[in-house]
TITI-895166 format. One record per residue (C-alpha): x, y, z. Coordinates in steps of 0.2 Angstrom, whole numbers, padded with zeros to 4 digits, always signed. Layout:
N
XYZ/...
//
This chain:
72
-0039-0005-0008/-0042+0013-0010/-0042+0024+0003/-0059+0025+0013/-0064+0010+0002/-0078-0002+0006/-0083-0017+0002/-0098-0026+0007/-0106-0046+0005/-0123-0051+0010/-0118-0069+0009/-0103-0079+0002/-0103-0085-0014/-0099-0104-0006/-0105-0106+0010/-0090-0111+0024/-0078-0102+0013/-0062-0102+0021/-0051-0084+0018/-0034-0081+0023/-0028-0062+0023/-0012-0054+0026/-0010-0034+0026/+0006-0029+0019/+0002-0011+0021/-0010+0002+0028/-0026-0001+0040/-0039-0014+0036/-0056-0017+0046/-0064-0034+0042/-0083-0038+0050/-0092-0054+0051/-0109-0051+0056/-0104-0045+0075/-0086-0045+0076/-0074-0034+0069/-0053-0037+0069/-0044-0020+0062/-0027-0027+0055/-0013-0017+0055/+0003-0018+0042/+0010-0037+0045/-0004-0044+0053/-0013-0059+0048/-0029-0065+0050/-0039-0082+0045/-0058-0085+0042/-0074-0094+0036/-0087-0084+0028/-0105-0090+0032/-0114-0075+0032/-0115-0054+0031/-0096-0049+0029/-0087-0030+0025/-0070-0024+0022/-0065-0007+0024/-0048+0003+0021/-0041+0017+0032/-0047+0031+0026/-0030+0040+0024/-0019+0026+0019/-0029+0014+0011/-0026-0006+0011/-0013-0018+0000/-0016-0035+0007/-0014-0051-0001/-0027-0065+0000/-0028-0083-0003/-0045-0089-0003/-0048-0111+0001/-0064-0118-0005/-0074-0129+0010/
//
C-alpha cells in the first residue's frame, strides 16, 4: 500500500471470512470494529471478518504485505 493509504469495508464480501496477513515491510494498522493490531515488518497476524474493517499504511513508509485469504 501506498504511503498514508486507506482502505475501508462496511462488511465482508462472505460473512466469517477468514484472512491471514504477513507484512514484509513498512507499518500497517488493521481495525475490526473496536480493536486495532499495528504490525510491524515480520509480524503476522490471523482474522475472520464479520463486520466494519480498515487497513491503513504508515504514512511515511507505506505497507507491502502478503495476504492469503480462506473462505468459511
Amino acid at each position: 500500500m501506498r504511503p498514508g493509504a486507506r482502505i475501508d469495508y462496511d462488511a465482508p464480501l462472505v460473512q466469517g471470512l477468514e484472512q491471514h496477513i504477513w507484512l514484509q515491510s513498512g507499518e500497517l494498522t488493521i481495525t475490526m470494529e473496536t480493536q486495532s493490531w499495528t504490525l510491524q515488518a515480520g509480524d503476522c497476524l490471523r482474522f475472520h471478518l464479520s463486520g466494519r474493517s480498515s487497513f491503513q499504511a504508515h504514512a511515511e513508509g507505506g505497507a507491502r504485505y502478503i495476504l492469503v485469504v480462506c473462505k468459511p
